[in-house]
PDB file of N, CA, C, O and CB in Angstrom:
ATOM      1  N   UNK A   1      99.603 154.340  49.223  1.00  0.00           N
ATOM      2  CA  UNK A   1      99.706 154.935  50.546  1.00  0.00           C
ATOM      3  C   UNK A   1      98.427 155.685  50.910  1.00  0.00           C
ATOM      4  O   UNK A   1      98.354 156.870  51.235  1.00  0.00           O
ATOM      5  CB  UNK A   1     100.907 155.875  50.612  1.00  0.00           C
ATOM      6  N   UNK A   2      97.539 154.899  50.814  1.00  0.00           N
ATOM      7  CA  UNK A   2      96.200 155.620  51.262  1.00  0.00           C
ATOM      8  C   UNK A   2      96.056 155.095  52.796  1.00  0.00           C
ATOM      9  O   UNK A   2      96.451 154.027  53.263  1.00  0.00           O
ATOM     10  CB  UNK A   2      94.734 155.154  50.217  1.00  0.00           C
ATOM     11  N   UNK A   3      95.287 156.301  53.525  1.00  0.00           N
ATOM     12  CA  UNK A   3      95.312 155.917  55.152  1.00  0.00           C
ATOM     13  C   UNK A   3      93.930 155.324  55.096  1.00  0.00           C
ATOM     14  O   UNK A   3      93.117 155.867  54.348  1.00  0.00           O
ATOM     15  CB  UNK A   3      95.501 157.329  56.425  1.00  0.00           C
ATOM     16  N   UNK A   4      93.527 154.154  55.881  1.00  0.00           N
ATOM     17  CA  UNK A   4      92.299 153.053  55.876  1.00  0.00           C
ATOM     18  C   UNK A   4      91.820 153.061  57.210  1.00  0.00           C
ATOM     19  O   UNK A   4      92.678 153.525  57.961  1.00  0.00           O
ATOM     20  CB  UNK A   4      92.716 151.468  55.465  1.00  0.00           C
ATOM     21  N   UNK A   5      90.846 152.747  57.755  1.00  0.00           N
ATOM     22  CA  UNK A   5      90.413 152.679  59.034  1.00  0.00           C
ATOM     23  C   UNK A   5      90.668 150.820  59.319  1.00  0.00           C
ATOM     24  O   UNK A   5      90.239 149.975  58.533  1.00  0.00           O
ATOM     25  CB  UNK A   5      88.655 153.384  59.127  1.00  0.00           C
ATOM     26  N   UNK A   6      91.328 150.541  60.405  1.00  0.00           N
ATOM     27  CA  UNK A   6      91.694 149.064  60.882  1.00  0.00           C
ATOM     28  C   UNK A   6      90.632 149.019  61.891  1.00  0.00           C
ATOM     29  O   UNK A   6      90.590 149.952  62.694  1.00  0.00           O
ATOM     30  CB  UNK A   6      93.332 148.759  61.532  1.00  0.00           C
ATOM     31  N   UNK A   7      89.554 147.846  61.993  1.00  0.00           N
ATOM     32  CA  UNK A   7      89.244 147.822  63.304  1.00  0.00           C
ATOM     33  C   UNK A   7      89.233 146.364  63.942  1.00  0.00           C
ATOM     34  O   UNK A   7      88.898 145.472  63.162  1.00  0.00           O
ATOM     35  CB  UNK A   7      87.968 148.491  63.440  1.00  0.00           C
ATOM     36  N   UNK A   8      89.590 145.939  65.408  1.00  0.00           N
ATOM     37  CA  UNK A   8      89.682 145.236  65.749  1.00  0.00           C
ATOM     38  C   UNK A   8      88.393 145.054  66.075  1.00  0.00           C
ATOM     39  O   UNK A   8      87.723 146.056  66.323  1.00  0.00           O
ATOM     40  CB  UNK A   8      90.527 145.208  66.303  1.00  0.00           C
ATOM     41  N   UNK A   9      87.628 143.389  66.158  1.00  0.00           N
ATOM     42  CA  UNK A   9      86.401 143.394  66.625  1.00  0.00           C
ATOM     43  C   UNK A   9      86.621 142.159  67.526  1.00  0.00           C
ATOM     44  O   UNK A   9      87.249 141.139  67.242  1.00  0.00           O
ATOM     45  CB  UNK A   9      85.246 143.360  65.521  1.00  0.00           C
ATOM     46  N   UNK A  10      85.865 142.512  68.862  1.00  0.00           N
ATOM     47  CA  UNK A  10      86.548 141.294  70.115  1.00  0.00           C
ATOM     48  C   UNK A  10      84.964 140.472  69.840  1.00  0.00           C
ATOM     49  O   UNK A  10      84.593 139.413  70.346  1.00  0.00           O
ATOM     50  CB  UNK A  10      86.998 142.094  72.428  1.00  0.00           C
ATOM     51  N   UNK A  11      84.349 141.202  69.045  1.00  0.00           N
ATOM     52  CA  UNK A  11      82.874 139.753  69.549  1.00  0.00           C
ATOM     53  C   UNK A  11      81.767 141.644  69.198  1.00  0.00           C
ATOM     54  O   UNK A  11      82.038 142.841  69.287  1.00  0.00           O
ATOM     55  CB  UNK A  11      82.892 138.533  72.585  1.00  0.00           C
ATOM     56  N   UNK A  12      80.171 140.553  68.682  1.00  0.00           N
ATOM     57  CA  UNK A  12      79.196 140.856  68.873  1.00  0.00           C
ATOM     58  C   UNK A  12      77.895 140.960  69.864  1.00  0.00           C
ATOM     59  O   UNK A  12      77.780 140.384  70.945  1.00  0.00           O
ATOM     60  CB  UNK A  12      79.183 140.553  68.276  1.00  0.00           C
ATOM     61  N   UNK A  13      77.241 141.558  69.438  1.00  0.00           N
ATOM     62  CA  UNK A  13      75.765 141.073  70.848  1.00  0.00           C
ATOM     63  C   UNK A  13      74.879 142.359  69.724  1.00  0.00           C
ATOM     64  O   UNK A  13      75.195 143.322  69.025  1.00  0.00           O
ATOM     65  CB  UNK A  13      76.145 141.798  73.613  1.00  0.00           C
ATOM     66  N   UNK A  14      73.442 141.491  70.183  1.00  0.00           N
ATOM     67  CA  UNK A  14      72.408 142.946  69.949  1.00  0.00           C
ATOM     68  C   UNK A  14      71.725 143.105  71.141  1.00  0.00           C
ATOM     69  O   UNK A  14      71.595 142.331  72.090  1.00  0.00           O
ATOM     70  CB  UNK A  14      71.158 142.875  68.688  1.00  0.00           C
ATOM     71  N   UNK A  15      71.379 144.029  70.983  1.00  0.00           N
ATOM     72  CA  UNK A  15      70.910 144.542  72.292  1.00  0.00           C
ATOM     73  C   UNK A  15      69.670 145.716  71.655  1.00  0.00           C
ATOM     74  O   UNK A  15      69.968 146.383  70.663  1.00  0.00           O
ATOM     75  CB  UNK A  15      72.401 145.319  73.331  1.00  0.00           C
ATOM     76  N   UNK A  16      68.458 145.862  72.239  1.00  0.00           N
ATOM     77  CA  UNK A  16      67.826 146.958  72.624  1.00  0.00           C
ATOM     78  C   UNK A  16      67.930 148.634  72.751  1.00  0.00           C
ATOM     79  O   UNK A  16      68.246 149.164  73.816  1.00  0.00           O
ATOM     80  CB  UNK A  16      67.706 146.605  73.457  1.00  0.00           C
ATOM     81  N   UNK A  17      67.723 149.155  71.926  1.00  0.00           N
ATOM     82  CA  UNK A  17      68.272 150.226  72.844  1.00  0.00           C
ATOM     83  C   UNK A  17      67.876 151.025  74.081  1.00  0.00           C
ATOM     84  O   UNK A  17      68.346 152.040  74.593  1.00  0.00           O
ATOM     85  CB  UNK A  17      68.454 151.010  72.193  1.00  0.00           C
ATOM     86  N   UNK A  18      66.945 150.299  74.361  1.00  0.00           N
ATOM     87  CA  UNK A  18      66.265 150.466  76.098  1.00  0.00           C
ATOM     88  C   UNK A  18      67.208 149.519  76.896  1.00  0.00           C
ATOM     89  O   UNK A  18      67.277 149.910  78.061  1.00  0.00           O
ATOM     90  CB  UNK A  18      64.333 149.801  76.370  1.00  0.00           C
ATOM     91  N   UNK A  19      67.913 148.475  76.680  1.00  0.00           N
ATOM     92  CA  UNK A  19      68.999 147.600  76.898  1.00  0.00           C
ATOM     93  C   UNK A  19      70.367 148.902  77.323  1.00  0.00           C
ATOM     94  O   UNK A  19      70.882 149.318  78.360  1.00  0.00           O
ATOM     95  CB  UNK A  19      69.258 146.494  75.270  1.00  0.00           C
ATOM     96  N   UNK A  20      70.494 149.134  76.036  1.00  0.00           N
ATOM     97  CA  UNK A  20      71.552 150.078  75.901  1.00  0.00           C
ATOM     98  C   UNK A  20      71.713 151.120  77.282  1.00  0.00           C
ATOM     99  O   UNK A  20      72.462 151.079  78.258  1.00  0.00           O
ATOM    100  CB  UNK A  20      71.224 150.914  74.525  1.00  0.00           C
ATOM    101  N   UNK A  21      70.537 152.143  76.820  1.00  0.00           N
ATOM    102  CA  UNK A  21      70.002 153.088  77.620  1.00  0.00           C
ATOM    103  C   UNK A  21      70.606 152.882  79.232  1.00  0.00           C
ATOM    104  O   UNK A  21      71.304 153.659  79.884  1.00  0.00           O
ATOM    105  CB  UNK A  21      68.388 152.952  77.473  1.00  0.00           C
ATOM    106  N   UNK A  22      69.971 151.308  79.670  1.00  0.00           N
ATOM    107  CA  UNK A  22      69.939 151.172  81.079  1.00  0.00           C
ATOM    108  C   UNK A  22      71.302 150.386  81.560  1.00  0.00           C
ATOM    109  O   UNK A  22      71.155 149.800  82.632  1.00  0.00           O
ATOM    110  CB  UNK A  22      68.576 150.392  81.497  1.00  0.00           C
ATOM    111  N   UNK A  23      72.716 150.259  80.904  1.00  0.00           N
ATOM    112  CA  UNK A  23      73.877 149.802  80.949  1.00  0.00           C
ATOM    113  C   UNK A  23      74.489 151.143  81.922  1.00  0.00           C
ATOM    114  O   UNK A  23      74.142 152.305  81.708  1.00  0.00           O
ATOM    115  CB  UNK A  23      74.500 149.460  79.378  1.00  0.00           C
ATOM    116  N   UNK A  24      75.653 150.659  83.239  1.00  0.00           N
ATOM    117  CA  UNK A  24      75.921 151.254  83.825  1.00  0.00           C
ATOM    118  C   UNK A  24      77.175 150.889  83.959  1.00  0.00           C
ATOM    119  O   UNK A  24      77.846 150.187  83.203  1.00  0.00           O
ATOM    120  CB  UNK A  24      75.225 151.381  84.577  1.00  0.00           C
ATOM    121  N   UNK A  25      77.627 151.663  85.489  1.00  0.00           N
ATOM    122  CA  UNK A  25      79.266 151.445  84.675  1.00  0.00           C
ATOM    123  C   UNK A  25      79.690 150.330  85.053  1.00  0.00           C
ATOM    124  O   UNK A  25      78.843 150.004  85.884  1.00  0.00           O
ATOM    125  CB  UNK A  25      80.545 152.487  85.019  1.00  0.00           C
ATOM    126  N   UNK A  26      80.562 149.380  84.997  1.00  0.00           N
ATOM    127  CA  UNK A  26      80.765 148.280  85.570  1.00  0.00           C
ATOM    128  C   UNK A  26      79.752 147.268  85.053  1.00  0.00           C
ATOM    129  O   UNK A  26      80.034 146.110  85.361  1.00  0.00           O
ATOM    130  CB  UNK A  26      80.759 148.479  86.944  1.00  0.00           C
ATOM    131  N   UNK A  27      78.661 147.426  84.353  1.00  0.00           N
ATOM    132  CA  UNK A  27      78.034 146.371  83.629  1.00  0.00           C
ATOM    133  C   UNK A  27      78.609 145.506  82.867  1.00  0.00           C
ATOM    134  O   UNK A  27      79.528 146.080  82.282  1.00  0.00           O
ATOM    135  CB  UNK A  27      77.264 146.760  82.960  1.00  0.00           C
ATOM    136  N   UNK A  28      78.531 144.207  82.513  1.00  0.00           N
ATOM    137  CA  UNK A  28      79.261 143.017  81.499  1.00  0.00           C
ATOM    138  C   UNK A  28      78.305 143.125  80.909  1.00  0.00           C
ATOM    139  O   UNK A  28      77.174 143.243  81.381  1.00  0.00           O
ATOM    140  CB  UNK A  28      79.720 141.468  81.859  1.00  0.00           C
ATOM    141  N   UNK A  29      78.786 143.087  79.161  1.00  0.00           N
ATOM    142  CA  UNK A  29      77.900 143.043  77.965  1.00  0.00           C
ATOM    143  C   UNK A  29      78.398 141.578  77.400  1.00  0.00           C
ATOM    144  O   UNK A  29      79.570 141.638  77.028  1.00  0.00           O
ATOM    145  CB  UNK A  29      78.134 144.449  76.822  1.00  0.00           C
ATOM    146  N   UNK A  30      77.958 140.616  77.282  1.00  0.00           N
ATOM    147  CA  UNK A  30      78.158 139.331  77.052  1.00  0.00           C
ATOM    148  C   UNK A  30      78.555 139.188  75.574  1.00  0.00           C
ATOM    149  O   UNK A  30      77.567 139.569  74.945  1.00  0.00           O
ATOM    150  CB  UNK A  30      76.968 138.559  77.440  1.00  0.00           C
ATOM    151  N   UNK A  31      79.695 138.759  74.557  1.00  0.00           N
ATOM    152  CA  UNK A  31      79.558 138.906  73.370  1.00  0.00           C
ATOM    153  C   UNK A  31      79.713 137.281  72.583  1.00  0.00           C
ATOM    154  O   UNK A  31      80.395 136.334  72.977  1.00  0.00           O
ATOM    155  CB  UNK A  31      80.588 140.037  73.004  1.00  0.00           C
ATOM    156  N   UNK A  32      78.900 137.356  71.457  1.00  0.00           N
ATOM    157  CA  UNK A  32      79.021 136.367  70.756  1.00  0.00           C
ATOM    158  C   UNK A  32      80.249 135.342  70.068  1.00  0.00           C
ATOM    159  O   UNK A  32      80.193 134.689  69.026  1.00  0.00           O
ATOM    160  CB  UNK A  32      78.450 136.813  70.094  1.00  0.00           C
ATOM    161  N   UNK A  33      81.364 135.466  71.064  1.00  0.00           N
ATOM    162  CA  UNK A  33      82.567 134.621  70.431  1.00  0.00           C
ATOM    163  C   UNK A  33      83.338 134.395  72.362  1.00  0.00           C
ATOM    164  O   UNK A  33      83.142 135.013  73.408  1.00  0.00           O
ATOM    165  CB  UNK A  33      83.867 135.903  68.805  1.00  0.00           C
ATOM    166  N   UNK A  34      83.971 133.534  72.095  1.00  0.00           N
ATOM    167  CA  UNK A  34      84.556 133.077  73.136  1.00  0.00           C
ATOM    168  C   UNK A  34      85.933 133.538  73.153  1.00  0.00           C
ATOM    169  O   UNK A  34      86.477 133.998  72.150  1.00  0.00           O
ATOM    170  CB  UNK A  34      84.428 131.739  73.194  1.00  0.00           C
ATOM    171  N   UNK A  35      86.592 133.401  74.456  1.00  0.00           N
ATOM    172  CA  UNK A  35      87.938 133.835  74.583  1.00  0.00           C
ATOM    173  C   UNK A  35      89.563 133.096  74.009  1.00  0.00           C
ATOM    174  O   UNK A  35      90.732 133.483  73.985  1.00  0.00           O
ATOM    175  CB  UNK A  35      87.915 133.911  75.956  1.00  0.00           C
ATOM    176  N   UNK A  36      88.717 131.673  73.543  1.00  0.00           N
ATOM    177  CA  UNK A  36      89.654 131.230  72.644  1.00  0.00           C
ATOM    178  C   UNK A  36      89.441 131.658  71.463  1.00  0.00           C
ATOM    179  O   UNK A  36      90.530 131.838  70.917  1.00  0.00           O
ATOM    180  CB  UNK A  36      89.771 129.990  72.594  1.00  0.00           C
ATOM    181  N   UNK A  37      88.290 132.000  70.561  1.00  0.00           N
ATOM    182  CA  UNK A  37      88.668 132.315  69.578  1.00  0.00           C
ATOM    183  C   UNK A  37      89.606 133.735  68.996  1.00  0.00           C
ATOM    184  O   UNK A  37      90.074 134.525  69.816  1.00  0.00           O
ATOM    185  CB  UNK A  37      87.669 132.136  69.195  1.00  0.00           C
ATOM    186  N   UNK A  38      89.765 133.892  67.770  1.00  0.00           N
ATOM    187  CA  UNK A  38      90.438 134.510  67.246  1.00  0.00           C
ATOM    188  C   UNK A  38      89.756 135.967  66.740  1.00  0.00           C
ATOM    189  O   UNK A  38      88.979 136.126  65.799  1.00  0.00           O
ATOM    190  CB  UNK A  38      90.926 133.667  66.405  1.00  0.00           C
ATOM    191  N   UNK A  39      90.358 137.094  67.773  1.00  0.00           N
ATOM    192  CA  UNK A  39      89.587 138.565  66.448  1.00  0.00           C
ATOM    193  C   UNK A  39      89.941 138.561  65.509  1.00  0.00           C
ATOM    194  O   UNK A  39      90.956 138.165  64.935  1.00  0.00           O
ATOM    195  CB  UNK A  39      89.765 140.097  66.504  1.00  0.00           C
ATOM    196  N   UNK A  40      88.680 139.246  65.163  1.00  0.00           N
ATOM    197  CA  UNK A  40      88.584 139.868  63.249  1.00  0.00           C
ATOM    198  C   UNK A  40      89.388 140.950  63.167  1.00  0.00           C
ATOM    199  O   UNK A  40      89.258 141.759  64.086  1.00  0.00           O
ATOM    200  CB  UNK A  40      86.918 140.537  62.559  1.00  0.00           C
ATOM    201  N   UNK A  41      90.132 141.182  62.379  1.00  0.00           N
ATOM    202  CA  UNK A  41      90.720 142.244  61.840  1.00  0.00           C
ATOM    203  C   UNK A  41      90.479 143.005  60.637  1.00  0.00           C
ATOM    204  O   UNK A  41      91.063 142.940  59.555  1.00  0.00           O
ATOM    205  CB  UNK A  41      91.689 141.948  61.775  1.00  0.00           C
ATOM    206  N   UNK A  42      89.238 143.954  61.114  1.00  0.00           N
ATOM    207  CA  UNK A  42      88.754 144.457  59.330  1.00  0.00           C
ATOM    208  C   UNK A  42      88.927 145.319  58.825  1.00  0.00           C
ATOM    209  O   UNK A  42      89.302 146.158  59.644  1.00  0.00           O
ATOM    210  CB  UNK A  42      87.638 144.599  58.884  1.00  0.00           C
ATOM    211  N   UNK A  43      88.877 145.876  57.468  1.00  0.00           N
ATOM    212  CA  UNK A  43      89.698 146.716  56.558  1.00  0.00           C
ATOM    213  C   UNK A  43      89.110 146.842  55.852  1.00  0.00           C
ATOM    214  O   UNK A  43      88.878 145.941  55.047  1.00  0.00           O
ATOM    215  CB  UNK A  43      90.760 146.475  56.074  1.00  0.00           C
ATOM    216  N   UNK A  44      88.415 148.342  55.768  1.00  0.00           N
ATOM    217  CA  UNK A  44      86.987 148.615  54.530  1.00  0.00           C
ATOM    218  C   UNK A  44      85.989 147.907  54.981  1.00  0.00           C
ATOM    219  O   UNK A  44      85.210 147.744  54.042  1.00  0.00           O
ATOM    220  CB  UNK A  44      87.153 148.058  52.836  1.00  0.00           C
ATOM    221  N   UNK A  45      85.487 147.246  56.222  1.00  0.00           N
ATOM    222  CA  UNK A  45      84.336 146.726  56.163  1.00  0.00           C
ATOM    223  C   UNK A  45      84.426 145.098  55.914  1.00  0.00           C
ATOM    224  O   UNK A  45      83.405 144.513  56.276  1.00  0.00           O
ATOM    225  CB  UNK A  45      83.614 147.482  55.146  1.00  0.00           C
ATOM    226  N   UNK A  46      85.564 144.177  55.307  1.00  0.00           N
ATOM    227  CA  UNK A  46      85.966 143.096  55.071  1.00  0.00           C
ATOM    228  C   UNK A  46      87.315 142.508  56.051  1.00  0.00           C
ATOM    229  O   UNK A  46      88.347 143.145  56.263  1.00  0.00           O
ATOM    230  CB  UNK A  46      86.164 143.215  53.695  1.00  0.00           C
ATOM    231  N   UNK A  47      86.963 141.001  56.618  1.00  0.00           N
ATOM    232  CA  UNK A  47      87.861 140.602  57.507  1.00  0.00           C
ATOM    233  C   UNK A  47      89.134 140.478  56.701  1.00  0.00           C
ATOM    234  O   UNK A  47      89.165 139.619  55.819  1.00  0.00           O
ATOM    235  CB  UNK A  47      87.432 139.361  58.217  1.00  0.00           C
ATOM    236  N   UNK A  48      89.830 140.985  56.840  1.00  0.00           N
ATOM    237  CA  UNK A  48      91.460 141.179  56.453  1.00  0.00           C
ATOM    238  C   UNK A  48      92.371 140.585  56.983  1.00  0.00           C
ATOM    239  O   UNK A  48      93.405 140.641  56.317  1.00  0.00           O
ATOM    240  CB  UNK A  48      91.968 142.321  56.614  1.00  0.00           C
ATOM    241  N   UNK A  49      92.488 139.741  58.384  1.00  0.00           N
ATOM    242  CA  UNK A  49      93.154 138.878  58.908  1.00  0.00           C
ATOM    243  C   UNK A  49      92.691 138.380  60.149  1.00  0.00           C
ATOM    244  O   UNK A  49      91.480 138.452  60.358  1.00  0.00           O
ATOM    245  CB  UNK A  49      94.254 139.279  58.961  1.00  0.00           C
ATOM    246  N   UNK A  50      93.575 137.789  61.184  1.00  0.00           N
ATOM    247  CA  UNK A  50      93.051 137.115  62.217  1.00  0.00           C
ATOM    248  C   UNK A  50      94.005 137.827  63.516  1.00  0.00           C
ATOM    249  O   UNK A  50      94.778 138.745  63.243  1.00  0.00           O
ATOM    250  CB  UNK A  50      93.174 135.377  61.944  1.00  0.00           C
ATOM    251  N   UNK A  51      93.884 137.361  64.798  1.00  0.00           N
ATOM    252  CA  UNK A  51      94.532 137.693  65.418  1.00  0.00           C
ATOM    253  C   UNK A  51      94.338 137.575  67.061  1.00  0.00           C
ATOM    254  O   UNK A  51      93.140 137.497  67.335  1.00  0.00           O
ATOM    255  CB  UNK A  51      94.645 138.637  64.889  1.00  0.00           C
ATOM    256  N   UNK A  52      95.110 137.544  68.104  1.00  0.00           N
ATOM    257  CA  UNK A  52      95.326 137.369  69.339  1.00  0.00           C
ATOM    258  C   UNK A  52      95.678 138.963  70.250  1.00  0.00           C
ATOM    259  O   UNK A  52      96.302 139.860  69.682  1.00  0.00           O
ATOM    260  CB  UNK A  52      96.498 136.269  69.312  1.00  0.00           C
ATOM    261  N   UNK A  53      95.267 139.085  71.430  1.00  0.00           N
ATOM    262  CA  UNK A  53      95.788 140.306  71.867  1.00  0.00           C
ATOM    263  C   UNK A  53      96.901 139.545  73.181  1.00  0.00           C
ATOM    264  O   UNK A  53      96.851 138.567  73.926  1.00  0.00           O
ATOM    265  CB  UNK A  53      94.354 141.525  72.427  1.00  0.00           C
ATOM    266  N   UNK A  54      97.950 140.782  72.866  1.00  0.00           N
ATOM    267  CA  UNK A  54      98.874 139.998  73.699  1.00  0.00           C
ATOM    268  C   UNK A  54      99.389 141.551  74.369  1.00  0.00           C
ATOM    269  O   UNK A  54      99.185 142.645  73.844  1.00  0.00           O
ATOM    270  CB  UNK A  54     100.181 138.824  72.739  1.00  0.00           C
ATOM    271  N   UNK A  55     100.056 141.310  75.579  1.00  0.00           N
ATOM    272  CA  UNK A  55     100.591 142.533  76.213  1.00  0.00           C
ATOM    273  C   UNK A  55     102.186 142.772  75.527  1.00  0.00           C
ATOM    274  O   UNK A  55     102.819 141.895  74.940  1.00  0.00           O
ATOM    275  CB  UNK A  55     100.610 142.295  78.007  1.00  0.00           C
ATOM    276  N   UNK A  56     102.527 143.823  75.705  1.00  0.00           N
ATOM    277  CA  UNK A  56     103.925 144.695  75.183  1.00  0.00           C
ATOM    278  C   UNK A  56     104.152 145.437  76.361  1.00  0.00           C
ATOM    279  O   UNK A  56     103.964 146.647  76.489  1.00  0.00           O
ATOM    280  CB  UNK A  56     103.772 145.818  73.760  1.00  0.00           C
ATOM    281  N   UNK A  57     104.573 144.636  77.230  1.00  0.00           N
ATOM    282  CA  UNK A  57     104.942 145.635  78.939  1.00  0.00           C
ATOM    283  C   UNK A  57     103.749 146.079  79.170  1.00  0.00           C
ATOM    284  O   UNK A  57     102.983 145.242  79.647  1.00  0.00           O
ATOM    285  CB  UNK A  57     106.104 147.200  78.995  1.00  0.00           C
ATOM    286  N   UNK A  58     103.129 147.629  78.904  1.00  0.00           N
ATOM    287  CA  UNK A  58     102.119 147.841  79.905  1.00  0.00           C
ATOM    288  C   UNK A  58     100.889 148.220  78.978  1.00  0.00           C
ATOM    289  O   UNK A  58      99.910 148.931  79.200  1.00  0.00           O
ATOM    290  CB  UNK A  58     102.546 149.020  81.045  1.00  0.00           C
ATOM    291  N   UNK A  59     101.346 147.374  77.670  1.00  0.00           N
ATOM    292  CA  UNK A  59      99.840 147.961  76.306  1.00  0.00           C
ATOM    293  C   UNK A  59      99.872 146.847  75.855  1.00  0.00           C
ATOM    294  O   UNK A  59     100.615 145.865  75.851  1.00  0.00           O
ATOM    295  CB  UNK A  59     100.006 149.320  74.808  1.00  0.00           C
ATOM    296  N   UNK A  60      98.641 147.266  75.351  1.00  0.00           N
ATOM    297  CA  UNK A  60      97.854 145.980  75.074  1.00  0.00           C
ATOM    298  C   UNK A  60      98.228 145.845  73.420  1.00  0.00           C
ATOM    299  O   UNK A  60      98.152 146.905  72.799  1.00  0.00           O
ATOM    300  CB  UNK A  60      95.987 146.141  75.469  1.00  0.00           C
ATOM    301  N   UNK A  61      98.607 144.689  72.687  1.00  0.00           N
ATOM    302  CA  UNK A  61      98.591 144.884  71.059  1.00  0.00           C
ATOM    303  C   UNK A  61      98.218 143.595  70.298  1.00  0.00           C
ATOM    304  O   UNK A  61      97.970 142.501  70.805  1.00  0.00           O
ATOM    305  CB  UNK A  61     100.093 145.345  70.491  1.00  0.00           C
ATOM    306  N   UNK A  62      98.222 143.815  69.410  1.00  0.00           N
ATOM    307  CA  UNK A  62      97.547 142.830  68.101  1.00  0.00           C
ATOM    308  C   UNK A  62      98.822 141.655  67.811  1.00  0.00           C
ATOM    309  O   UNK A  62     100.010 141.980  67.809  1.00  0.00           O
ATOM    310  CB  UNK A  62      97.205 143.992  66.320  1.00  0.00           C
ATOM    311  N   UNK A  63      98.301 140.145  67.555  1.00  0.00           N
ATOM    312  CA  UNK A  63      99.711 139.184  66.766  1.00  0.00           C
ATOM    313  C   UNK A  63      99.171 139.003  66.129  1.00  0.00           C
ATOM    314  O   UNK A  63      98.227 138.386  66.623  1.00  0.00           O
ATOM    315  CB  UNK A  63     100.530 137.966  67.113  1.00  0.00           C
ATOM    316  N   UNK A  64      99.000 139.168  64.729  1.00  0.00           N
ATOM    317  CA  UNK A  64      98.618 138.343  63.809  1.00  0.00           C
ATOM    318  C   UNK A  64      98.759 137.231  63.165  1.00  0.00           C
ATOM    319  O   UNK A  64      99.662 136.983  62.366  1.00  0.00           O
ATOM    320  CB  UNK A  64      98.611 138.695  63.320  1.00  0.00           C
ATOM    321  N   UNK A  65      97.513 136.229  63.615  1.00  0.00           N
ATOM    322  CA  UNK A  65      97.991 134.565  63.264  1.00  0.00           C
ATOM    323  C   UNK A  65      97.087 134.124  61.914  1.00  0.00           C
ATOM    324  O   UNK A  65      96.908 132.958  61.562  1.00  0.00           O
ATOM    325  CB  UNK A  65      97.533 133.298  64.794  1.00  0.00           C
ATOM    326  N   UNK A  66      96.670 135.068  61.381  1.00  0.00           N
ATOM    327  CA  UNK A  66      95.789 134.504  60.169  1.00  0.00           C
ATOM    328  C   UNK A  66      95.785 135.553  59.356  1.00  0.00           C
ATOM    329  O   UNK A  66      95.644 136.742  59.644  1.00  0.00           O
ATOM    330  CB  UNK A  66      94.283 134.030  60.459  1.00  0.00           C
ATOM    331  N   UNK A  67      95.979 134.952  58.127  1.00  0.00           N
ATOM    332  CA  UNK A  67      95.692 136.301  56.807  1.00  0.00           C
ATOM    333  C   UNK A  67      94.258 135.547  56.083  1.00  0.00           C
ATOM    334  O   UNK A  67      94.147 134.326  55.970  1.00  0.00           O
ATOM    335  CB  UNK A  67      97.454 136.493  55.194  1.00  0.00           C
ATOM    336  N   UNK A  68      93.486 136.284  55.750  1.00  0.00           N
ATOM    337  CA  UNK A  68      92.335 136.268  55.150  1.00  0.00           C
ATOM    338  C   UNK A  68      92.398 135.757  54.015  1.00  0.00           C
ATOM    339  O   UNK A  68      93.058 136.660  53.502  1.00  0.00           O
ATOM    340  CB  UNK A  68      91.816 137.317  55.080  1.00  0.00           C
ATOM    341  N   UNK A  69      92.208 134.859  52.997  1.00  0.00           N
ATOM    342  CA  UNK A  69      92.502 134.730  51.696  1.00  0.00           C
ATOM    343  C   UNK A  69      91.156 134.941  51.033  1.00  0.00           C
ATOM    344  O   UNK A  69      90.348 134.013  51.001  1.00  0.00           O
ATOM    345  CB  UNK A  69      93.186 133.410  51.380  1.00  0.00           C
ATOM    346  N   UNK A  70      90.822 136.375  50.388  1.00  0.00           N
ATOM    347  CA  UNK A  70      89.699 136.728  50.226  1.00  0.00           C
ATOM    348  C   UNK A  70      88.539 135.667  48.997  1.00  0.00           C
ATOM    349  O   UNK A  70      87.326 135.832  48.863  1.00  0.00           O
ATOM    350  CB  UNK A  70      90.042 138.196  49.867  1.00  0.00           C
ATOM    351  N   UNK A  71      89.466 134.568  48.221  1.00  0.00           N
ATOM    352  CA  UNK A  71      88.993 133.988  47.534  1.00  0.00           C
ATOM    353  C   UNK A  71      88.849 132.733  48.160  1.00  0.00           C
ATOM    354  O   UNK A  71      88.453 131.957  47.290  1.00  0.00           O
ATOM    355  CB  UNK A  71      89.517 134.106  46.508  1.00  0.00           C
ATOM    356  N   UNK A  72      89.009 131.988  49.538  1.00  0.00           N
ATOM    357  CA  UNK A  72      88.369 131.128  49.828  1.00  0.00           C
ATOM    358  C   UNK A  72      87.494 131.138  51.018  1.00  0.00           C
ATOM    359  O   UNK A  72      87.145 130.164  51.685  1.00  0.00           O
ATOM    360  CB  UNK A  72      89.077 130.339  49.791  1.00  0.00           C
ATOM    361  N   UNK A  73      87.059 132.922  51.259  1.00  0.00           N
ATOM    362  CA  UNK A  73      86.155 132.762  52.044  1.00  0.00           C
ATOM    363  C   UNK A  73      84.747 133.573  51.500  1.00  0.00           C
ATOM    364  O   UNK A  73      83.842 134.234  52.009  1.00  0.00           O
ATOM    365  CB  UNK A  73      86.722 133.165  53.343  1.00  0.00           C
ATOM    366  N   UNK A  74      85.128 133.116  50.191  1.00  0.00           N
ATOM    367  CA  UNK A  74      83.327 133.490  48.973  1.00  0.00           C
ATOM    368  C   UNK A  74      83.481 134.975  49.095  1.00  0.00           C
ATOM    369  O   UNK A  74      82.380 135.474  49.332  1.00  0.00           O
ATOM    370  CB  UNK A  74      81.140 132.880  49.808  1.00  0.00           C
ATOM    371  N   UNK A  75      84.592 136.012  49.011  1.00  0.00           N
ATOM    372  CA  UNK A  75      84.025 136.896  48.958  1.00  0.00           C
ATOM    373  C   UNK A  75      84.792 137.939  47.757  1.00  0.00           C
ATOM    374  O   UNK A  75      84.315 139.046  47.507  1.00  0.00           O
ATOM    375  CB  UNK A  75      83.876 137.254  50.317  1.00  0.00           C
TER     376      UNK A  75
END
């Protein structure tokens, strides 16, 4: 029963930080995965499963459609 940090990751990008700097509100940051694919779900820093965001009435939440099998993805 140790408490872990979960984080969902919707996609990457690098950017500048003069990039950064000049982002306003309403700006689109373009990220490296598409809207069909599947988020990462990571745990310690390692993808821990897969997953879809789906609504629950008026919030947004996680389904999980993939478990990670840490020995066939070399790690």
């Amino acid at each position: 029963d140790l408490p872990v940090e979960v984080v969902v990751e919707l996609g990457r990008t690098r950017m500048t930080i003069r990039q950064l700097a000049a982002l306003d509100r309403d700006d689109v940051i373009d990220l490296e995965r598409t809207n069909e694919d599947p988020l990462d779900i990571v745990v310690g820093g390692k993808v821990f499963a897969r997953g879809e965001v789906v609504m629950q009435g008026d919030r947004m939440a996680l389904r999980i459609t993939e478990m990670v099998d840490d020995d066939r993805s070399g790690g």
